[in-house]
C-alpha positions in Angstrom: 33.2 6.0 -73.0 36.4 7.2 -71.4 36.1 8.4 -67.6 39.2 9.6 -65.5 39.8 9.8 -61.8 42.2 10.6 -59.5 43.5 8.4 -56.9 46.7 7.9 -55.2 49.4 4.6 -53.7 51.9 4.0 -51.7 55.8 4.4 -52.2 57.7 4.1 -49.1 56.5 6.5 -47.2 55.3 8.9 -49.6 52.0 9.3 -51.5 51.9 9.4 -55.3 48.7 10.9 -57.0 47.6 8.1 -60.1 45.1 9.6 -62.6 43.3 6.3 -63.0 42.0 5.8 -66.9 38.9 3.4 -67.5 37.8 2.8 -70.7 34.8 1.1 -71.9 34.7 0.2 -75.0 32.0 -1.9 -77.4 33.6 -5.4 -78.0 34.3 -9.1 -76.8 33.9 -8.7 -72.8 37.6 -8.1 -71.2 38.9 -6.5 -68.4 42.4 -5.7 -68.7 45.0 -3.0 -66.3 47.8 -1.7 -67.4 50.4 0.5 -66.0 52.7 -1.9 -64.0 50.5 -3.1 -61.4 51.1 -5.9 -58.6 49.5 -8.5 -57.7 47.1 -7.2 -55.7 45.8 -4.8 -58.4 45.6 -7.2 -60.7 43.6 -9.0 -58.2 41.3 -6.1 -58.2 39.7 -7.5 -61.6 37.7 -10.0 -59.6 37.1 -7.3 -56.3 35.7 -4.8 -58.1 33.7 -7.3 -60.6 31.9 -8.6 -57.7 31.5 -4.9 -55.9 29.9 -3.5 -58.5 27.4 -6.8 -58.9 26.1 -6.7 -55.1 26.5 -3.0 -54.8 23.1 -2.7 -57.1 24.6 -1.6 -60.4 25.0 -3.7 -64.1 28.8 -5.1 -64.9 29.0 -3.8 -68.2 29.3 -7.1 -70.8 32.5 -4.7 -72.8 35.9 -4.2 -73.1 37.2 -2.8 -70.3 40.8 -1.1 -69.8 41.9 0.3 -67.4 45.3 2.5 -67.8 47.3 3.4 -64.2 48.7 6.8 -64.7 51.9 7.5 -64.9 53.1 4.2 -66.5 56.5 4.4 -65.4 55.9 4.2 -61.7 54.8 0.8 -60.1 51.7 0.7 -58.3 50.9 -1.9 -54.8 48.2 -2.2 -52.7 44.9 -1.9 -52.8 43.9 1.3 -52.7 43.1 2.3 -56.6 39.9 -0.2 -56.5 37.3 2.3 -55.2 38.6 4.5 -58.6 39.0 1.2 -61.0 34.8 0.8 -59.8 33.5 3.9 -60.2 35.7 5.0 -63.8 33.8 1.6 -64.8 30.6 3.3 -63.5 31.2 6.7 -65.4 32.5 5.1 -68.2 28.9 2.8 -68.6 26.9 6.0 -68.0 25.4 4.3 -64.2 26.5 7.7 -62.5 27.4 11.3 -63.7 30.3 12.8 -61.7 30.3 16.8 -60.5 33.6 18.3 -60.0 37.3 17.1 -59.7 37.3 14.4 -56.9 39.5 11.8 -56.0 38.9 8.8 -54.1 40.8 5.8 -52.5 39.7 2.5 -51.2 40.0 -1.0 -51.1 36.5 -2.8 -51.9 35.3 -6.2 -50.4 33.3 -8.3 -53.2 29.8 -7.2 -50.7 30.7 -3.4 -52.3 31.8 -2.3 -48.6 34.9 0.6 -48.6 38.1 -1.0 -46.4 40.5 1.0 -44.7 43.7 0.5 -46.4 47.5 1.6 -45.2 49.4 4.6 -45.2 46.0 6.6 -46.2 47.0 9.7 -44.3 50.1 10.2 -46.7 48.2 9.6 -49.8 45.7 11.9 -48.9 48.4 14.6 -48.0 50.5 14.0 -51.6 46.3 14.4 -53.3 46.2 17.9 -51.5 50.0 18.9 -52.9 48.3 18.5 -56.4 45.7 20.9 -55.2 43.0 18.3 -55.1 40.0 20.0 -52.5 38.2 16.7 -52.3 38.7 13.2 -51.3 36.3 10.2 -51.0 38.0 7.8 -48.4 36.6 4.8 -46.2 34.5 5.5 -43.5 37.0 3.8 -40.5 39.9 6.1 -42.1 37.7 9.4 -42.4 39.5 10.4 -39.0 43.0 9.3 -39.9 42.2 11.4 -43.4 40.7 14.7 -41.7 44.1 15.3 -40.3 45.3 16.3 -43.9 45.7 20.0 -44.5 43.1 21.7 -47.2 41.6 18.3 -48.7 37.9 18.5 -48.0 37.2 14.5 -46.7 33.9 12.6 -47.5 33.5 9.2 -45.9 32.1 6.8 -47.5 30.8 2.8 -46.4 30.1 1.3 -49.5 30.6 2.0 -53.1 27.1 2.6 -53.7 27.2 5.6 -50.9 30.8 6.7 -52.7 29.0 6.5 -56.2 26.0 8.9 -54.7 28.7 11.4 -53.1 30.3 12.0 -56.7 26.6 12.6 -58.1 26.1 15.6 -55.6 27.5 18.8 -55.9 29.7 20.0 -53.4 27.1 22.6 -51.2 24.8 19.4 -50.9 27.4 17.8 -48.1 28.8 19.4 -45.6 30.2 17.1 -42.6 31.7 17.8 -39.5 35.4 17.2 -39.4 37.9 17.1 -36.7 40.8 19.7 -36.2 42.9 19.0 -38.8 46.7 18.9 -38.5 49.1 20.6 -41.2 51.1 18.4 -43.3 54.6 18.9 -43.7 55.6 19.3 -47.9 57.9 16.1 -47.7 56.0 12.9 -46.0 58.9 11.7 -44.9 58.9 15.0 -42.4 55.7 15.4 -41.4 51.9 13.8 -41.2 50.0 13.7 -38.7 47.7 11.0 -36.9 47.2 8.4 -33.4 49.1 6.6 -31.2 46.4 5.6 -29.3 45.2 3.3 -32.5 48.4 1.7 -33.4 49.8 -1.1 -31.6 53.1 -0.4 -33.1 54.1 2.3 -31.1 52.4 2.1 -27.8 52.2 -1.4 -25.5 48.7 -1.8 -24.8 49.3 -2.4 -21.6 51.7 0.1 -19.5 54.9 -1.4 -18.5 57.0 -1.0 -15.3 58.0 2.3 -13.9 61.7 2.5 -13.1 60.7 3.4 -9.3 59.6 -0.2 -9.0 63.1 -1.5 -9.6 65.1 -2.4 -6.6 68.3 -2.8 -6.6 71.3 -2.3 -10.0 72.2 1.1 -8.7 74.7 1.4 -11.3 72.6 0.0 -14.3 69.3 2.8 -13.2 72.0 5.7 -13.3 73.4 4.2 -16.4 70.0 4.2 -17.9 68.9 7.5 -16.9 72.5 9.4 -18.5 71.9 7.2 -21.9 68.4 8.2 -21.7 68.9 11.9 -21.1 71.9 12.2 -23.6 70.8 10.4 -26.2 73.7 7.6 -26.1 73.3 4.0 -27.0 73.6 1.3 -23.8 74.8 -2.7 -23.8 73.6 -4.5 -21.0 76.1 -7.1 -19.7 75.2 -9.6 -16.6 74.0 -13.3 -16.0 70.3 -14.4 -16.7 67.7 -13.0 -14.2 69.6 -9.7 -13.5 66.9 -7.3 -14.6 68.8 -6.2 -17.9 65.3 -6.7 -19.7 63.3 -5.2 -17.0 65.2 -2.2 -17.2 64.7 -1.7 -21.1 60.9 -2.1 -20.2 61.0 0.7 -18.1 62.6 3.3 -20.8 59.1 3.8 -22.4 58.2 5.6 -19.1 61.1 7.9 -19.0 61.4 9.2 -22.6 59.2 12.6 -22.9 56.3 12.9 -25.6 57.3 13.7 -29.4 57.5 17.5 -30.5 55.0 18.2 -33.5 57.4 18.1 -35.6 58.6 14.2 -34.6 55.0 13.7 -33.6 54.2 14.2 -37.7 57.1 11.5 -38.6 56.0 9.3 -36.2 52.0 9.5 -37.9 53.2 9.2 -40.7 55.1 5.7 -40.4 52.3 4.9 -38.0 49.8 5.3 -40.8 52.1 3.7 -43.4 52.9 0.2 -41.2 49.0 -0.1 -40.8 48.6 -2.4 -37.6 45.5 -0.1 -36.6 43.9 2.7 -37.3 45.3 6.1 -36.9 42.7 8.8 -34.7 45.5 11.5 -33.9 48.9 12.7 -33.7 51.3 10.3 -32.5 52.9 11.6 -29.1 54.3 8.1 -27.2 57.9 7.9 -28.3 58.0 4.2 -29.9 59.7 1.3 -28.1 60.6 -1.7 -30.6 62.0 -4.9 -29.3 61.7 -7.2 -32.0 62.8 -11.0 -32.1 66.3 -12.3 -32.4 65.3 -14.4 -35.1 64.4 -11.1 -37.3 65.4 -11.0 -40.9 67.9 -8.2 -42.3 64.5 -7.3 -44.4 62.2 -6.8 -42.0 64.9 -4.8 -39.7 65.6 -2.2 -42.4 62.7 -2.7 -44.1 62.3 -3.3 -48.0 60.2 -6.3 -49.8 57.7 -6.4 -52.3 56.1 -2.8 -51.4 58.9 -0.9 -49.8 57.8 -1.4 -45.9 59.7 0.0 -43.2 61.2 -1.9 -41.5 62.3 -1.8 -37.5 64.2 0.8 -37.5 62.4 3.2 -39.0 59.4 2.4 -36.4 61.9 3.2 -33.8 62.6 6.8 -35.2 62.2 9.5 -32.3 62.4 6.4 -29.9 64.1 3.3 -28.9 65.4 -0.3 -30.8 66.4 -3.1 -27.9 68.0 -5.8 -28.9 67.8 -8.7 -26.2 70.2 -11.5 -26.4 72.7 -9.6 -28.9 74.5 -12.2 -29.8 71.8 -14.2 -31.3 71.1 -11.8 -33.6 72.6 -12.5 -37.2 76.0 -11.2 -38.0 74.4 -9.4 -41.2 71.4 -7.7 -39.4 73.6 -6.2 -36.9 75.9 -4.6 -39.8 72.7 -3.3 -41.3 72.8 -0.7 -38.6 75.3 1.3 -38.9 73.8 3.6 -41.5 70.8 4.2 -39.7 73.3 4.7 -36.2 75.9 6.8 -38.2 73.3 8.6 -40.6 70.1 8.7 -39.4 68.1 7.4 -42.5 68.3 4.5 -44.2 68.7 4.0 -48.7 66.4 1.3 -49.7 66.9 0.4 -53.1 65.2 -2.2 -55.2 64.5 -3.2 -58.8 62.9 -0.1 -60.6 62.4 1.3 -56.6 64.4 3.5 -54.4 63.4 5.2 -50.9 64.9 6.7 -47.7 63.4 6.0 -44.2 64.4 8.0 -41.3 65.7 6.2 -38.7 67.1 8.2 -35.9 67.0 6.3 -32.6 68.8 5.3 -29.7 70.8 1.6 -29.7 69.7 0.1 -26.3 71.0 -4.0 -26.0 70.9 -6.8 -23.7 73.4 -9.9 -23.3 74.8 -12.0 -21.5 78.3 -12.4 -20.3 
């Protein structure tokens, strides 16, 4: 029996809806996805094997096939194993689906749901295809609910995911959050916390520029760069407070505007450190490493990750010790200074990041 589902991954920042085909079919036992999937999806052979085993239900002894729509498009992550599971459920006749749903999830081997990255815009690009509802992880239902006109189900397990589908839509009604309009492109808009993510807020607060004493002419200098928008290198001798100054610019900036508060949810969502609870408001404050890669610093790799300066849009990048850095990560930013966005392109992948920030640095003489 054939069953279909919708479900969506990951590219860049943007969500892309997959219609997820599972076949099961009478003949020698195989399970077999196609449709250019990584690793990881490949991997989900053996997750959602296991999943469906301890979740209560019978692994159907068949052929199994599973066909990742569109074929063209690669797919990464996790997030297509909740759909894999239950199209393998449907297609075995163990449950009877009501409606149009779609559903996203990454599945432990116990059958429990997993919160998996960048779920806000992949529930956003499931409402541009004018899918009303979503089955998503139960620690991401808050992250989800701040998409526009997606009705969001939680779910824990895929046993309580594979009762949702069986009901009809009156039979659950949940409370949900105020929800937070999506912009139409994900690389403009989104919405979801700062609070949860470590990447753009410290957990702990750090100095206030009215504890500084002393560097008159570096504080003024700070608060002109900070108030026009400029970029600022810091030249003195070791133990002059160049660094302690930087730490203070997270107190100065103001909060995000909705409209850079919806970027700024969006990347949050997509870099996946925590999870998301609301809107993003802290303008982010990146200081990363000297020893940092040119990958990691304009992002790229296997899946298309942003890198650090597109989790400094809206905010700040300081660079300590400039001259450590490596000659070819520092030439990497002048299209993000000069433009604003950043062109990643890979084999078979292309994507822009914003990356609009200010250029604060650190060296000495």
């Amino acid at each position: 029996m054939l069953a279909s589902l919708l479900s969506a991954t990951l590219h860049g920042l943007d969500g892309r809806p997959i219609r997820v085909e599972v076949d099961v079919a009478p003949g020698l036992p195989g399970f077999t996805i196609v449709g250019l999937a990584d690793t990881a999806l490949q991997e989900a052979r053996e997750r959602v094997r296991g999943a469906i085993r301890n979740s209560g239900y019978d692994y159907p002894p068949r052929r199994i096939t599973v066909n990742l729509a569109p074929a063209d498009l690669r797919k990464s992550g996790a997030s297509l194993d909740l759909a894999i599971a239950l199209g393998i459920l449907v297609g075995s006749e163990q449950v009877a689906a009501h409606g149009r749903w779609a559903v996203l999830g990454e599945l432990s081997l116990g059958g429990e749901l997993r919160r998996i990255p960048g779920l806000l815009p992949m529930v956003g690009a499931l409402g541009r295809r004018r899918v009303s509802r979503v089955v998503v992880p139960a620690d991401g239902f808050a992250e989800a609910s701040l998409a526009e006109g997606v009705d969001v189900v939680a779910a824990a397990t895929l046993a309580e995911a594979a009762t949702i589908l069986r009901q009809s839509r009156r039979a659950r009604t949940r409370a949900r959050p105020p929800r937070i309009e999506l912009a139409a492109d994900a690389t403009d808009g989104n919405g979801a916390p700062d609070r949860g993510c470590a990447s753009y807020r410290n957990s702990e607060p750090g100095p206030d520029l009215a504890e500084v004493r002393g560097q008159l002419e570096a504080r003024r200098a700070m608060e002109l760069t900070l108030a026009g928008g400029h970029c600022l290198v810091m030249i003195g001798p070791p133990g002059s407070g160049k660094t302690l100054l930087a730490r203070t610019v997270p107190g100065l900036l103001p909060p995000l505007d909705d409209d850079e508060a919806r970027v700024a949810t969006v990347i949050a969502s997509v870099s996946g450190s925590e999870s998301v609870m609301e809107l993003v408001r802290a303008r982010p404050f990146r200081s990363p490493h000297h020893t940092i890669s040119y990958a990691a610093m304009v992002g790229g790799g296997p899946h298309m990750s942003p890198g650090e300066v597109t989790l400094a849009n809206d905010g700040v990048l300081f660079l300590d010790e400039l001259p450590e850095f490596d000659r070819a990560t520092l030439e990497a930013l002048r299209q993000p200074l000069e433009d604003g966005q950043v062109a990643i392109s890979r084999v078979g992948r292309a994507a822009v990041f914003p990356s609009r920030f200010q250029l604060i640095a650190a060296m000495n003489p």
